[in-house]
C-alpha positions as CSV (number, residue, x, y, z in Angstrom):
1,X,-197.9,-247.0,-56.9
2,X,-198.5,-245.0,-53.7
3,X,-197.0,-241.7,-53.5
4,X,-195.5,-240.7,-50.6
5,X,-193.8,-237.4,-51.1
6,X,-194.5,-234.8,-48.1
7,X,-195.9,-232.6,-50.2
8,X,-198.5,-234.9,-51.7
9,X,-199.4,-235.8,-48.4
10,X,-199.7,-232.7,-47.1
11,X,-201.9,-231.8,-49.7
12,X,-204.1,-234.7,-49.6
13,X,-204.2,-233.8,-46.3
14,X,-206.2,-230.5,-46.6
15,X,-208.5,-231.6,-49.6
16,X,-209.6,-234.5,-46.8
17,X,-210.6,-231.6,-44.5
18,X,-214.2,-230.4,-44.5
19,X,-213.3,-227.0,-43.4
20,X,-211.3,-226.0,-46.0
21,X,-212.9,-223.7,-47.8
22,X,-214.2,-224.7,-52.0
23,X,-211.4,-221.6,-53.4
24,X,-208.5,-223.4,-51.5
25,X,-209.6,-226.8,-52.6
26,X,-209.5,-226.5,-56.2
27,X,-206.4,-224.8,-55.8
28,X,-204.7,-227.3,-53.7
29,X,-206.1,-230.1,-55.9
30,X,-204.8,-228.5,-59.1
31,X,-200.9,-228.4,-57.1
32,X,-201.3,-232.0,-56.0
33,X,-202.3,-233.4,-59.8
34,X,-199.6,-231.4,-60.9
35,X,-197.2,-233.2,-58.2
36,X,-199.0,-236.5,-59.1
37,X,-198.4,-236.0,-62.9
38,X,-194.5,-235.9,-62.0
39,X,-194.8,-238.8,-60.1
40,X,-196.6,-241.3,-62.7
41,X,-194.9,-240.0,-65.3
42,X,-191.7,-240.8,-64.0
43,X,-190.7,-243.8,-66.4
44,X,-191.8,-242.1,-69.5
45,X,-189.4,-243.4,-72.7
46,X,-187.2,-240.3,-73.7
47,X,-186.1,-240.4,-77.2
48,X,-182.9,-238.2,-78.3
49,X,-183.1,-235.1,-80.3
50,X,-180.7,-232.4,-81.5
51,X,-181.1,-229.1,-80.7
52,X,-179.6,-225.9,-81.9
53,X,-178.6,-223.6,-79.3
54,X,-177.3,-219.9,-79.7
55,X,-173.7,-221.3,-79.4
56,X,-173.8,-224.8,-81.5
57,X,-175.7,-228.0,-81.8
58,X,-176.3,-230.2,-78.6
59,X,-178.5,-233.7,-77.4
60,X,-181.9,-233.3,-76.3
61,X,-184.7,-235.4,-75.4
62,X,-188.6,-235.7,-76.1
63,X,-190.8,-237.6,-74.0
64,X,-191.3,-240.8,-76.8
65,X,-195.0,-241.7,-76.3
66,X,-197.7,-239.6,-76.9
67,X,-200.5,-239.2,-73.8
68,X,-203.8,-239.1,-73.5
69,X,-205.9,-237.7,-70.4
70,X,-209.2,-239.1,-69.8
71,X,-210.9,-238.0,-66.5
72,X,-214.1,-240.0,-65.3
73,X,-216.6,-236.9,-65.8
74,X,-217.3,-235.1,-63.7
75,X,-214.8,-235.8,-60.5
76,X,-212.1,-236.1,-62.9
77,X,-212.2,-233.4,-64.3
78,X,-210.6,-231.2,-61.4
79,X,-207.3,-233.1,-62.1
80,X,-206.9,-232.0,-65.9
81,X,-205.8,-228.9,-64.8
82,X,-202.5,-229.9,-62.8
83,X,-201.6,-232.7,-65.5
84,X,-202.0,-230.3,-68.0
85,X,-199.6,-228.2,-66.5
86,X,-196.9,-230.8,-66.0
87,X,-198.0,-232.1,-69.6
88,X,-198.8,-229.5,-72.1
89,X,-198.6,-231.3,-75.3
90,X,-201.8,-234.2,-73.9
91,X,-204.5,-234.6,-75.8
92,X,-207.9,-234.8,-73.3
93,X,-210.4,-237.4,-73.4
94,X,-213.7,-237.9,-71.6
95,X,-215.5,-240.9,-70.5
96,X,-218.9,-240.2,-68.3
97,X,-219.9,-242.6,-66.1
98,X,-223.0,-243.1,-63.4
99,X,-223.8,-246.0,-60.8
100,X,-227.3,-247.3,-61.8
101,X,-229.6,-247.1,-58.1
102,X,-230.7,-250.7,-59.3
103,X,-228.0,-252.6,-60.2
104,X,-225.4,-250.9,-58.5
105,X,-223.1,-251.2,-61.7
106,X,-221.9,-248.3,-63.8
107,X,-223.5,-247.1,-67.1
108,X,-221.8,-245.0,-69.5
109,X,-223.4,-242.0,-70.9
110,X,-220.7,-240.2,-72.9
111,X,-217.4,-241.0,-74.6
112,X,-215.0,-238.7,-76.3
113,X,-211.7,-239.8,-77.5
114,X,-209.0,-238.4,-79.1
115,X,-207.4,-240.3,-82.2
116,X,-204.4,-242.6,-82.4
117,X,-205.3,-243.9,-78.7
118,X,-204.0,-247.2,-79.7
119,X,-200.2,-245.6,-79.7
120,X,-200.6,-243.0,-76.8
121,X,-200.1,-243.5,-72.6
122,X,-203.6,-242.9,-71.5
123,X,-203.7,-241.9,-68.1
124,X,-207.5,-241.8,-66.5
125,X,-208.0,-239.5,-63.9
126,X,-210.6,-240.0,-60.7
127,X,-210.2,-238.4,-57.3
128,X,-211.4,-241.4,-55.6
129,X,-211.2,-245.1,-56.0
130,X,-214.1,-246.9,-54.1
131,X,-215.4,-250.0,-55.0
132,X,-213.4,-249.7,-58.6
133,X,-216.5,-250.3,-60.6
134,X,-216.4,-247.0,-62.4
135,X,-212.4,-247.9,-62.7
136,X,-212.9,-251.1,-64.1
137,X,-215.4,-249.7,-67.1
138,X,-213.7,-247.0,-68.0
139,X,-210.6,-249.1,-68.5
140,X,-212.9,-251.3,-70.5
141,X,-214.3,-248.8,-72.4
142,X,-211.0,-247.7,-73.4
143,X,-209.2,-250.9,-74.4
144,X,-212.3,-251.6,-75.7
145,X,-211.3,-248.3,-78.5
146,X,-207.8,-249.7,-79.0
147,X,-206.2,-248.2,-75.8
148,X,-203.7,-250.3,-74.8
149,X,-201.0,-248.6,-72.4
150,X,-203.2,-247.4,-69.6
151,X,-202.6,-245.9,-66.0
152,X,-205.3,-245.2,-63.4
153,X,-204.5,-242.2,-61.3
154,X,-206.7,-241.6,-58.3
155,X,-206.3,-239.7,-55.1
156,X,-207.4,-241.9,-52.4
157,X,-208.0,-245.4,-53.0
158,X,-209.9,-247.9,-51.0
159,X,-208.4,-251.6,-50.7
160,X,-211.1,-253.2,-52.4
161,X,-211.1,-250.8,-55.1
162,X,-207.5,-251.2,-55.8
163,X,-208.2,-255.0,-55.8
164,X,-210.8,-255.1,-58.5
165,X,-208.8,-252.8,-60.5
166,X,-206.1,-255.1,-60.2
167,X,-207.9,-258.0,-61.1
């Protein structure tokens, strides 16, 4: 899915500019996860509640699926912020992740999952999508713990990343 809302863009738009200062950065990038976060969750599966107001009982809804947020350490991590905003009740993950100079291929150094990841949305967060190797073994990783409903959110995104991830 690529987002096109004004706002993102504009956004996007001043993170890509080198002279914008590091204070404005994180705070535009904490705005545009939190605008992202509405975006990808858009198709969540609402379940119906009741709900006692002052005057008498009416419907409600709950957001159905729990969700997990595991950003790629340590880019991800500046898009916790704005999901968690949008997302209160998510349960944080972290999977770390280097390119070896050799091989070229990522190596994982750290893993930290929540439990019950086999029922939850898990949504992995990474500024940038590049080649997609980093993408590709962190969704391993985590269907490899039982995830099984899992949505990469990224930034920016190069063609041949998005291709490999797709694959």
């Amino acid at each position: 899915t690529i987002i096109t809302h004004p706002l993102v863009k504009r956004d996007l738009t001043i993170l890509r500019d080198k002279h914008t200062p590091s204070n404005i950065f994180r705070t535009v990038l904490r705005r545009t996860a939190s605008l992202m976060a509405y975006e990808v969750t858009r198709d969540l599966h609402l379940q119906k509640i009741s709900v006692g107001t002052p005057l008498e009982k009416t419907q409600g809804y709950r957001v159905g699926d729990p969700f997990i947020l595991v950003p790629i350490l340590r880019a991800g991590l500046g898009l916790v912020g704005g999901f968690v905003e949008v997302l209160p009740d998510a349960r944080v993950g972290h999977v770390g992740l280097y390119r070896d100079e050799e091989t070229l291929k990522p190596v994982d150094y750290y893993l930290k999952l929540p439990k019950d990841i086999a029922r939850a949305l898990v949504f992995i967060l990474d500024p940038m999508l590049a080649t997609g190797g980093s993408a590709v073994a962190a969704v391993t990783v985590l269907k490899n713990k039982g995830a099984k409903k899992i949505r990469f959110v990224s930034l920016v995104a190069a063609p041949e990343g998005v291709k490999t991830l797709s694959k």
